[in-house]
mmCIF file as Biopython writes it, N, C-alpha, C and O atoms, coordinates in Angstrom:
data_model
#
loop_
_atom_site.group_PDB
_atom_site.id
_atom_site.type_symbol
_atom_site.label_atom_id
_atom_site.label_alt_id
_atom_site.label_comp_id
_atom_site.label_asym_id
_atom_site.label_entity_id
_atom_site.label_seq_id
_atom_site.pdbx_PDB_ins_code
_atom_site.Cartn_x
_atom_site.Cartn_y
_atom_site.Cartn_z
_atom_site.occupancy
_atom_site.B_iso_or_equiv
_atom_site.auth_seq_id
_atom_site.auth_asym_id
_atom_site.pdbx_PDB_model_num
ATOM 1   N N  . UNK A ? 1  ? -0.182  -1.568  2.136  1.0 0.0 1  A 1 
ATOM 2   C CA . UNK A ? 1  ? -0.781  -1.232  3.397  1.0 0.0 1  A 1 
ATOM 3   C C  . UNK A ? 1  ? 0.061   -1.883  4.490  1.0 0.0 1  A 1 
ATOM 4   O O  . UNK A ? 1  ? 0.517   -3.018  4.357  1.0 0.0 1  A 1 
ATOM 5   N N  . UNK A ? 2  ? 0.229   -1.229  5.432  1.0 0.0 2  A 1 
ATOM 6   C CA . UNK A ? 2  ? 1.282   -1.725  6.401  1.0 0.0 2  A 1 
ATOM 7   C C  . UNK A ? 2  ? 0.889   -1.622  7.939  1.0 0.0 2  A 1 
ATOM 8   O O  . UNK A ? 2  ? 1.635   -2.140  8.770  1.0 0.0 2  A 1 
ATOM 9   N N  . UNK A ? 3  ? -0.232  -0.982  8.318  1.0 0.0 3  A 1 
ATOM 10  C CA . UNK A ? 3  ? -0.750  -1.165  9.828  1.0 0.0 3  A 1 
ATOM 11  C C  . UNK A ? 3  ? -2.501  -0.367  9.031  1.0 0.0 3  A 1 
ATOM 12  O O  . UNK A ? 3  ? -2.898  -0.123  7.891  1.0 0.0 3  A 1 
ATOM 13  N N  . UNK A ? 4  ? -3.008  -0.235  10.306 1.0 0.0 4  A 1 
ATOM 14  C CA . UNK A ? 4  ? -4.347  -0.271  10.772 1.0 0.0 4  A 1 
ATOM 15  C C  . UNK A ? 4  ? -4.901  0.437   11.488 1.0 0.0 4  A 1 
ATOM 16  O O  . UNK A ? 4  ? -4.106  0.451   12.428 1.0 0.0 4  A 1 
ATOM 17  N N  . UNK A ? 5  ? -6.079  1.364   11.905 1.0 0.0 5  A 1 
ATOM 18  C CA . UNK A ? 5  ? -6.155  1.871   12.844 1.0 0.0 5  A 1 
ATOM 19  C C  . UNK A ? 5  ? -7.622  2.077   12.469 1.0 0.0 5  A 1 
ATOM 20  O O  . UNK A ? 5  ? -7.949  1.782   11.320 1.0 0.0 5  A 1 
ATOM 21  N N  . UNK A ? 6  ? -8.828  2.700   13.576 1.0 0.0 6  A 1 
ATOM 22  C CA . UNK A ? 6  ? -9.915  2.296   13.526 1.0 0.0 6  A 1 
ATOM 23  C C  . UNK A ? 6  ? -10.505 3.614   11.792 1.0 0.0 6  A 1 
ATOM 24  O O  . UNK A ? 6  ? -11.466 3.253   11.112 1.0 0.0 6  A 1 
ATOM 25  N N  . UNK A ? 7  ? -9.841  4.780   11.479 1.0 0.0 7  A 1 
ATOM 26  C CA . UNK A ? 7  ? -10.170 5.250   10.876 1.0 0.0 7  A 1 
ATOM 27  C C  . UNK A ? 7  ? -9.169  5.342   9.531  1.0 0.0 7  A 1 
ATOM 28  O O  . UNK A ? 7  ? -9.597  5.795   8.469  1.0 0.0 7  A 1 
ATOM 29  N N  . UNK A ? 8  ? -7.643  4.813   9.707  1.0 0.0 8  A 1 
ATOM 30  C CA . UNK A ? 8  ? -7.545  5.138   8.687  1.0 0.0 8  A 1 
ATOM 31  C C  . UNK A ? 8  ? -6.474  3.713   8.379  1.0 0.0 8  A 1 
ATOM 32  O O  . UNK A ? 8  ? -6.557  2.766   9.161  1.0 0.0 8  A 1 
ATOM 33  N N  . UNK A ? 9  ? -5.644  3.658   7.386  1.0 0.0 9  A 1 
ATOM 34  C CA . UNK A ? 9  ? -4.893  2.797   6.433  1.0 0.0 9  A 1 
ATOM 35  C C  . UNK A ? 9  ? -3.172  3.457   6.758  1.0 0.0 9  A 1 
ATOM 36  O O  . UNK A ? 9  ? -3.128  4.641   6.423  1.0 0.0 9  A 1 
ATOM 37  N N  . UNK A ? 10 ? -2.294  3.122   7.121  1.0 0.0 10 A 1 
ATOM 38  C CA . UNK A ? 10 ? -0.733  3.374   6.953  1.0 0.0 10 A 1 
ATOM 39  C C  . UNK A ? 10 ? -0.458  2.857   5.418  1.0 0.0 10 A 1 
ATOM 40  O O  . UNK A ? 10 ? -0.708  1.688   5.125  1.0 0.0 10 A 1 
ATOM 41  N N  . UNK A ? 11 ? 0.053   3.751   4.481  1.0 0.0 11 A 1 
ATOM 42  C CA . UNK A ? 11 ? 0.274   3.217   3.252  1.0 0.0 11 A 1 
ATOM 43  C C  . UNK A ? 11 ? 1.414   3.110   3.128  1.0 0.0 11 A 1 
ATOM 44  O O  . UNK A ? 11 ? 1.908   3.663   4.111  1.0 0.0 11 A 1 
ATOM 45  N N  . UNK A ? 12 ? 2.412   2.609   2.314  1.0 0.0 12 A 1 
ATOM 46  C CA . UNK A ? 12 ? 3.635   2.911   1.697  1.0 0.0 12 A 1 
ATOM 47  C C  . UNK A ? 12 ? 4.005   2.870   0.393  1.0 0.0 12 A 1 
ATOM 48  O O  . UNK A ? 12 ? 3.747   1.703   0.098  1.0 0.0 12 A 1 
ATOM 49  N N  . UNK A ? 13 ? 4.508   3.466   -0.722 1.0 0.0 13 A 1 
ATOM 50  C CA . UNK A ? 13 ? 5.020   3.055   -1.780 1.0 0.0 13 A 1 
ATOM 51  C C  . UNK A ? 13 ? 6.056   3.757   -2.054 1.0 0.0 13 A 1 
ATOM 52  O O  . UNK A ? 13 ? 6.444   4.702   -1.367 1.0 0.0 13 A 1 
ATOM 53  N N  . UNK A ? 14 ? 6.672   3.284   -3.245 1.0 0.0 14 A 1 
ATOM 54  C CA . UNK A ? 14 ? 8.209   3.530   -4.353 1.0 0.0 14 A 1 
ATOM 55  C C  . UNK A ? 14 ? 7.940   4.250   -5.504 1.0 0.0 14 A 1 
ATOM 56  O O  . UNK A ? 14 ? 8.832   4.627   -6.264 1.0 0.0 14 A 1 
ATOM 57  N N  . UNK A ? 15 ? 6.636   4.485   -5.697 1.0 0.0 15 A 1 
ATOM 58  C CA . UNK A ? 15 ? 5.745   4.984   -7.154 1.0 0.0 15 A 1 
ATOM 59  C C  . UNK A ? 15 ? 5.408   6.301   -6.938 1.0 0.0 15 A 1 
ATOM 60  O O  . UNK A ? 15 ? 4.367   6.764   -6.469 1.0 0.0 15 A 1 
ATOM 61  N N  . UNK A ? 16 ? 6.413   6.861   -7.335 1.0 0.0 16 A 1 
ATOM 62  C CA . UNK A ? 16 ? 5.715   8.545   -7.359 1.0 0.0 16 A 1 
ATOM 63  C C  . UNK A ? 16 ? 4.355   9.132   -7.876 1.0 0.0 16 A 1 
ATOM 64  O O  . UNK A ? 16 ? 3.917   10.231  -7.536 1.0 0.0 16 A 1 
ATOM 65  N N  . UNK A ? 17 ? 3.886   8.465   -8.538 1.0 0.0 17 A 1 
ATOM 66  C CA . UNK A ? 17 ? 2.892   8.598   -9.080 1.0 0.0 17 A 1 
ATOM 67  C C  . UNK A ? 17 ? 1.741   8.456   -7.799 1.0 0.0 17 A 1 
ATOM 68  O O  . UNK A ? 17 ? 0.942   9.254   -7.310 1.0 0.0 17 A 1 
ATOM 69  N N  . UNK A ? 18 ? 2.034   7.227   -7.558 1.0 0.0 18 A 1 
ATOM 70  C CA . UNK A ? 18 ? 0.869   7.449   -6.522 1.0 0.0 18 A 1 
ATOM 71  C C  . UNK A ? 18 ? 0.917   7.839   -5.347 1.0 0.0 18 A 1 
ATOM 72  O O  . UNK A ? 18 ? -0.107  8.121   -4.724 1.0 0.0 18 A 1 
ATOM 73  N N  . UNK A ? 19 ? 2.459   7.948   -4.697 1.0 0.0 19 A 1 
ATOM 74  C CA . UNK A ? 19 ? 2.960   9.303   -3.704 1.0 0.0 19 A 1 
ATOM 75  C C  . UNK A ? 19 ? 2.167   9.881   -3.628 1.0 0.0 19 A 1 
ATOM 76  O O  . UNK A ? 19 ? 1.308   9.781   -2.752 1.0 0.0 19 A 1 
ATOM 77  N N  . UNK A ? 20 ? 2.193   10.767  -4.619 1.0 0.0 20 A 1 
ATOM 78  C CA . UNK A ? 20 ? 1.630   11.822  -4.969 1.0 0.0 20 A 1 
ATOM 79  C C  . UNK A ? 20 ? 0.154   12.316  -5.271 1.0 0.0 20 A 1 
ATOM 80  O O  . UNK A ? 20 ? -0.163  13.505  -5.249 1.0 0.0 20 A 1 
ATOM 81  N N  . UNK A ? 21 ? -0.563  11.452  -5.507 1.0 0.0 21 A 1 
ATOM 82  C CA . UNK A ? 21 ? -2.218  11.486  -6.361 1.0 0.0 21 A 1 
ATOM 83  C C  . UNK A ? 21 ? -2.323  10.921  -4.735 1.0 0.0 21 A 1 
ATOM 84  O O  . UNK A ? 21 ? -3.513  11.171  -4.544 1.0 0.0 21 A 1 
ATOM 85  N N  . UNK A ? 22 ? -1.897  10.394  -3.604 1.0 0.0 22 A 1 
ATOM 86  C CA . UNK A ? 22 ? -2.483  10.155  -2.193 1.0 0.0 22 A 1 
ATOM 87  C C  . UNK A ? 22 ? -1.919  11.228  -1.497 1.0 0.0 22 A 1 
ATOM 88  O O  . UNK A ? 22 ? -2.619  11.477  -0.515 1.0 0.0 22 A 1 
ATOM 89  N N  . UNK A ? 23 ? -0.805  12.081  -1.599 1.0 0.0 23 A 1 
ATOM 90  C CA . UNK A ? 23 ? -0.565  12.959  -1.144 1.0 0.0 23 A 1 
ATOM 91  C C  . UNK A ? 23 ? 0.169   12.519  0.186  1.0 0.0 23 A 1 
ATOM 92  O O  . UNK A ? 23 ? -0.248  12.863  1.292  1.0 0.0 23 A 1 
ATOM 93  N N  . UNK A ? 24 ? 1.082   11.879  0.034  1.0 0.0 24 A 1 
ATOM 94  C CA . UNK A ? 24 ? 1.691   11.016  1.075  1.0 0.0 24 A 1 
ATOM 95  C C  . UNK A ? 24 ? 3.089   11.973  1.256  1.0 0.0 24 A 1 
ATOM 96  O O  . UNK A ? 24 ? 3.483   12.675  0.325  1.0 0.0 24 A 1 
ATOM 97  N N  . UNK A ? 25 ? 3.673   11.923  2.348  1.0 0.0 25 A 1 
ATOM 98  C CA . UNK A ? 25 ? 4.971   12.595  2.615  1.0 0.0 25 A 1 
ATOM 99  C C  . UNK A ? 25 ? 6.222   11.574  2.193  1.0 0.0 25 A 1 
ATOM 100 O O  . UNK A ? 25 ? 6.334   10.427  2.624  1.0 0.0 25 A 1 
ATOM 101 N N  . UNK A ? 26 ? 6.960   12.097  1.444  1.0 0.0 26 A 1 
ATOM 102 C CA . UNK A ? 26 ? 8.022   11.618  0.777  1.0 0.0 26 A 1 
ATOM 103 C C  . UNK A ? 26 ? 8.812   11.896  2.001  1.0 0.0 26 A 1 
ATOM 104 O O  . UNK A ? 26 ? 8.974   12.925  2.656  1.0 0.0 26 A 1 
ATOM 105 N N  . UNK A ? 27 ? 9.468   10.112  2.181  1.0 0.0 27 A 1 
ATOM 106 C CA . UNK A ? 27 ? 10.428  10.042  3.617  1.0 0.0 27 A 1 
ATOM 107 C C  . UNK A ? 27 ? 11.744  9.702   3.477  1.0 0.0 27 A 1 
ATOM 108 O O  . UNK A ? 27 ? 12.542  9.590   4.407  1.0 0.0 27 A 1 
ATOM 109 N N  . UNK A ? 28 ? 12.029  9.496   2.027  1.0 0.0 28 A 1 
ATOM 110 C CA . UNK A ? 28 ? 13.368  9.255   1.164  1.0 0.0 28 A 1 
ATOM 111 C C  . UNK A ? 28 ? 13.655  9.134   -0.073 1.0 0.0 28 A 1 
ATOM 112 O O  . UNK A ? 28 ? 12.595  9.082   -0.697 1.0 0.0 28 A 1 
ATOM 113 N N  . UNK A ? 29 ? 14.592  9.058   -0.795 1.0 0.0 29 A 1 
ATOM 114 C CA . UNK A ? 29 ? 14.247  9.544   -2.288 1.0 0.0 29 A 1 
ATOM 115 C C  . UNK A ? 29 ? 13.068  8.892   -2.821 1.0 0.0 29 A 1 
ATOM 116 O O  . UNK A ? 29 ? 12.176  9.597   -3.292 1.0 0.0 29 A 1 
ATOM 117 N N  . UNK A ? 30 ? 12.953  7.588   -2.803 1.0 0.0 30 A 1 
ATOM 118 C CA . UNK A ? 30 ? 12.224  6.415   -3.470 1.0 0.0 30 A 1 
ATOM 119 C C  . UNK A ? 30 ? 10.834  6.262   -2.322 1.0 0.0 30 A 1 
ATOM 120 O O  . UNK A ? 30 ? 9.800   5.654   -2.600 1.0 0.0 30 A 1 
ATOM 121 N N  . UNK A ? 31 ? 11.088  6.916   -1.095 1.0 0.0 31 A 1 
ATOM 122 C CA . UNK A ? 31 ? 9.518   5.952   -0.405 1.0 0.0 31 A 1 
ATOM 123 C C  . UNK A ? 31 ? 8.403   7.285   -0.182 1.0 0.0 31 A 1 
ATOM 124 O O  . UNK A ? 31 ? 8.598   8.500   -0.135 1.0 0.0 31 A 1 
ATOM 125 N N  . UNK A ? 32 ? 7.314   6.555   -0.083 1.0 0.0 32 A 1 
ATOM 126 C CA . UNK A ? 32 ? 5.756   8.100   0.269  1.0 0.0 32 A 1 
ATOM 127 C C  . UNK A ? 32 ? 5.628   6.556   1.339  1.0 0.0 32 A 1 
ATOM 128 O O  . UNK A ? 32 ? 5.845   5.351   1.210  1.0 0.0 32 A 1 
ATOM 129 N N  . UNK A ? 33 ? 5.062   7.656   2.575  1.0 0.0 33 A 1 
ATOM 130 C CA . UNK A ? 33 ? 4.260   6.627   4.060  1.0 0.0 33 A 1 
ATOM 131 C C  . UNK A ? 33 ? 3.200   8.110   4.446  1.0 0.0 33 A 1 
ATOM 132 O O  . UNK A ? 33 ? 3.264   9.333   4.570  1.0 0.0 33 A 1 
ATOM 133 N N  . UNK A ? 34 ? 2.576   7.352   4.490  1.0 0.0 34 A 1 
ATOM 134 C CA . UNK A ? 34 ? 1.597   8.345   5.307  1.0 0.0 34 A 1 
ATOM 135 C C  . UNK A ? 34 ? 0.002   7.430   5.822  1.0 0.0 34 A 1 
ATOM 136 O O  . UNK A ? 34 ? -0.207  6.353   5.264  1.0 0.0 34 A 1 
ATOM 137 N N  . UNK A ? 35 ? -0.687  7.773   6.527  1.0 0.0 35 A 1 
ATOM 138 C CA . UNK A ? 35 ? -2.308  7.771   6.575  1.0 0.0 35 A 1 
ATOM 139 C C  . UNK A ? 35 ? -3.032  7.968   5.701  1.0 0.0 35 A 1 
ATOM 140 O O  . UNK A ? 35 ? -3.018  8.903   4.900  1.0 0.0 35 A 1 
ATOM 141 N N  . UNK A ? 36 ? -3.886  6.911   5.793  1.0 0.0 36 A 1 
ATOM 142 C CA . UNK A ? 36 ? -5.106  7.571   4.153  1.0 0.0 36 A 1 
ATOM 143 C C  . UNK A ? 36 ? -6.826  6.971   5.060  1.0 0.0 36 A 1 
ATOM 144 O O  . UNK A ? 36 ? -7.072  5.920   5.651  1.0 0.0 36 A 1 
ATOM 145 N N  . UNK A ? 37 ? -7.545  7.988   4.833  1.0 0.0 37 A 1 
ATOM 146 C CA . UNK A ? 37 ? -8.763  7.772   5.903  1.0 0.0 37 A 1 
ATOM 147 C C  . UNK A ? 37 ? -9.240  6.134   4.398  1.0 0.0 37 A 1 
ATOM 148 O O  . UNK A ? 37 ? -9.077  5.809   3.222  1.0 0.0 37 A 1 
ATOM 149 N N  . UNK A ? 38 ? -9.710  5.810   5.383  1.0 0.0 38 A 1 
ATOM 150 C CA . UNK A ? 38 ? -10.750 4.223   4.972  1.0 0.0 38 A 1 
ATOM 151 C C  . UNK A ? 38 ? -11.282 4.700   4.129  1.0 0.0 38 A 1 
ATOM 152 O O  . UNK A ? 38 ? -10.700 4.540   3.056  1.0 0.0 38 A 1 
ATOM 153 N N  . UNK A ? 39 ? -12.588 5.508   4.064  1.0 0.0 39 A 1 
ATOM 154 C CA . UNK A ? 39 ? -13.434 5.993   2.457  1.0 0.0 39 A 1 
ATOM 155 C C  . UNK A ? 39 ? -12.628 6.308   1.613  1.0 0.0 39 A 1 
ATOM 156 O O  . UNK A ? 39 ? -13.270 6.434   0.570  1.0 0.0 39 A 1 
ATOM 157 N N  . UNK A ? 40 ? -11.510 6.530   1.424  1.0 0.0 40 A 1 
ATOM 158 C CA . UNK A ? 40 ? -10.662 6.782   0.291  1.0 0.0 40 A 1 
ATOM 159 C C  . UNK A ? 40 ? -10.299 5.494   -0.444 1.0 0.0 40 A 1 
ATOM 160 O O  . UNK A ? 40 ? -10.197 5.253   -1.647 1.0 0.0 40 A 1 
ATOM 161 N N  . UNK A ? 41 ? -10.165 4.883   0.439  1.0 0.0 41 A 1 
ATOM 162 C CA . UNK A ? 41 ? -9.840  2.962   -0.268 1.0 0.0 41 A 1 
ATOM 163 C C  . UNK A ? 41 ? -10.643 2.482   -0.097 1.0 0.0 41 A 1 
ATOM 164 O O  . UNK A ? 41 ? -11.533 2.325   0.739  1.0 0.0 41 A 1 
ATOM 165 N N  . UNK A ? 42 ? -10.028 1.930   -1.811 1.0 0.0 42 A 1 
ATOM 166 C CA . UNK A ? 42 ? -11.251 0.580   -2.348 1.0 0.0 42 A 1 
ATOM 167 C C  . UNK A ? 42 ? -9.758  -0.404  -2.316 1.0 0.0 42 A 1 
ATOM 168 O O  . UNK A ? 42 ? -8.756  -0.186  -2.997 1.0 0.0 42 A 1 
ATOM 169 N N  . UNK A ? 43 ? -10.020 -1.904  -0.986 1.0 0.0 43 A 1 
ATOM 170 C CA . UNK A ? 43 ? -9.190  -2.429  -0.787 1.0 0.0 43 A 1 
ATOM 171 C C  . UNK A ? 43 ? -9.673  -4.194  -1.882 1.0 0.0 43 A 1 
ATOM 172 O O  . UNK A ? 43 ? -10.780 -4.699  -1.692 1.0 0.0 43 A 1 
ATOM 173 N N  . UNK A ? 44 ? -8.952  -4.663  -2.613 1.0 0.0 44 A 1 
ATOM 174 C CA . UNK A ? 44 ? -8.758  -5.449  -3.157 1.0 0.0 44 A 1 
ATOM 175 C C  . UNK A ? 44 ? -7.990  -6.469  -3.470 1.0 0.0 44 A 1 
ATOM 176 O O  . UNK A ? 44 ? -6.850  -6.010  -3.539 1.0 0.0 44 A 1 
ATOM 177 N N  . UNK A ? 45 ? -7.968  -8.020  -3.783 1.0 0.0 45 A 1 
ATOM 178 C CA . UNK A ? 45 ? -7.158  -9.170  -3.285 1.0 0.0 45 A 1 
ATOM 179 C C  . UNK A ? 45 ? -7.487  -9.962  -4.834 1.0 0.0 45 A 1 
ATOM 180 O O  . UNK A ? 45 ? -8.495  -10.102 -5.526 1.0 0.0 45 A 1 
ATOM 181 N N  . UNK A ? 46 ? -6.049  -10.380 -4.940 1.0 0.0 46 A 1 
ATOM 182 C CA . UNK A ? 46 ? -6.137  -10.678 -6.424 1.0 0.0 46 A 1 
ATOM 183 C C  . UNK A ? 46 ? -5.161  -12.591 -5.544 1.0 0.0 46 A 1 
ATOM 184 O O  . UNK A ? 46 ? -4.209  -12.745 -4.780 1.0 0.0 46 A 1 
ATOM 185 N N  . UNK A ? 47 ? -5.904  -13.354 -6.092 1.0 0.0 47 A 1 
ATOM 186 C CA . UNK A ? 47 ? -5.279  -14.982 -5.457 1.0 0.0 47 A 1 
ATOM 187 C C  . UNK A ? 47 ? -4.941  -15.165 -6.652 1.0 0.0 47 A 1 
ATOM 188 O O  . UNK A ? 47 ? -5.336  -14.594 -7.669 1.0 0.0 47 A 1 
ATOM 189 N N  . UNK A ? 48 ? -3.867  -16.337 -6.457 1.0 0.0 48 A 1 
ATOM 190 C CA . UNK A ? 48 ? -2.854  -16.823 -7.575 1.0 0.0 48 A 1 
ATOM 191 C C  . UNK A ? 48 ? -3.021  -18.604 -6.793 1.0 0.0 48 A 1 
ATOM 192 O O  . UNK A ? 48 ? -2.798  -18.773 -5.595 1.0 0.0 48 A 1 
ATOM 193 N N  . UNK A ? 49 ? -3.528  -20.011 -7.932 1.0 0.0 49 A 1 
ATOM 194 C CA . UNK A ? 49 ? -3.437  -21.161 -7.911 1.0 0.0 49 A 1 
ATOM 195 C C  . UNK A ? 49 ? -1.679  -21.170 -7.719 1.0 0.0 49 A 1 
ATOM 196 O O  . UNK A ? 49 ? -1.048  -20.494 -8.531 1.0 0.0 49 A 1 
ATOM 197 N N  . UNK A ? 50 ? -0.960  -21.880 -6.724 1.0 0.0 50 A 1 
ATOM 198 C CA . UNK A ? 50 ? 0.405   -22.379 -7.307 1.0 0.0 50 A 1 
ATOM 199 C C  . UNK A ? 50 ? 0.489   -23.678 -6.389 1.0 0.0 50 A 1 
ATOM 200 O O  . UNK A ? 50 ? -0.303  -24.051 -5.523 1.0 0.0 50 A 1 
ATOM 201 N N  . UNK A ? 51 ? 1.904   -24.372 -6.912 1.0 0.0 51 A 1 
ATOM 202 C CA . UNK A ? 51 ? 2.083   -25.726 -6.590 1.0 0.0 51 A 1 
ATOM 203 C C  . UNK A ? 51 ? 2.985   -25.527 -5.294 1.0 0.0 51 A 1 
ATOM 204 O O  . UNK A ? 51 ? 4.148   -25.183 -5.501 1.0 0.0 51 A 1 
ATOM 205 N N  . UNK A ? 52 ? 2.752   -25.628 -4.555 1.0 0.0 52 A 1 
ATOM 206 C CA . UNK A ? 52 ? 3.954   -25.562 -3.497 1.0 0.0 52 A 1 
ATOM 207 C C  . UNK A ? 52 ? 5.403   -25.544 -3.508 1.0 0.0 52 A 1 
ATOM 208 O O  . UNK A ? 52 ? 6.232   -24.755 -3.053 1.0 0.0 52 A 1 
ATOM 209 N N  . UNK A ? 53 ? 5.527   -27.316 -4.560 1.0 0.0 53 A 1 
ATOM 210 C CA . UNK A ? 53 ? 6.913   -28.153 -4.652 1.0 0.0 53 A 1 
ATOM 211 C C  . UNK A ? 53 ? 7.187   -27.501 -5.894 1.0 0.0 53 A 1 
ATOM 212 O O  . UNK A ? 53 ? 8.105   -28.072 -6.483 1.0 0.0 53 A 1 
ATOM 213 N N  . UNK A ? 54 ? 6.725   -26.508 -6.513 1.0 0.0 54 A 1 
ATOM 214 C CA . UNK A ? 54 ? 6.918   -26.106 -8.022 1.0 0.0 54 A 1 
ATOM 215 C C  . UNK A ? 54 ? 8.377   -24.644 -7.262 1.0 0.0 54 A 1 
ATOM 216 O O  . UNK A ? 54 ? 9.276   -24.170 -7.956 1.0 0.0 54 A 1 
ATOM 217 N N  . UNK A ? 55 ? 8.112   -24.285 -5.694 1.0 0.0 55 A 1 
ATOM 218 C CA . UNK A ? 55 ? 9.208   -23.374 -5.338 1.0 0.0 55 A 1 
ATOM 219 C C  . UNK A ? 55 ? 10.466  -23.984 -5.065 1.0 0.0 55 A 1 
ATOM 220 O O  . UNK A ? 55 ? 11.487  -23.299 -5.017 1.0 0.0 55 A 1 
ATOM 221 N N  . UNK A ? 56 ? 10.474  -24.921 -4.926 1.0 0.0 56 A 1 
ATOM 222 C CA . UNK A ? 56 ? 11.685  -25.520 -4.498 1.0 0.0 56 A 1 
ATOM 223 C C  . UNK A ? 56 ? 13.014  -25.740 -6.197 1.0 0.0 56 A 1 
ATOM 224 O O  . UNK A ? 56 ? 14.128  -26.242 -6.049 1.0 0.0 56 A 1 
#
């Protein structure tokens, strides 16, 4: 998801698969961008524990 707007979602992906099953306009070989209205997404957040000093 990449911007916002009061009705819908800016999407992007590399996955044809889901290009496609959202019906997104293919804008180069590899990318789909398009709008997807809000009732269509179920938006979800997956957290990960990590150590900070464990990136360095």
């Amino acid at each position: 998801m990449l911007k916002e707007n009061e009705n819908e979602y800016q999407v992007a992906t590399g996955n044809l698969l889901l290009g496609t099953n959202l019906i997104l306009p293919r804008i180069d070989r590899e990318t789909w961008l398009g709008w997807v209205p809000k009732n269509q997404v179920i938006l979800f957040e997956k957290k990960y524990n990590f150590n900070p000093e464990d990136l360095v």
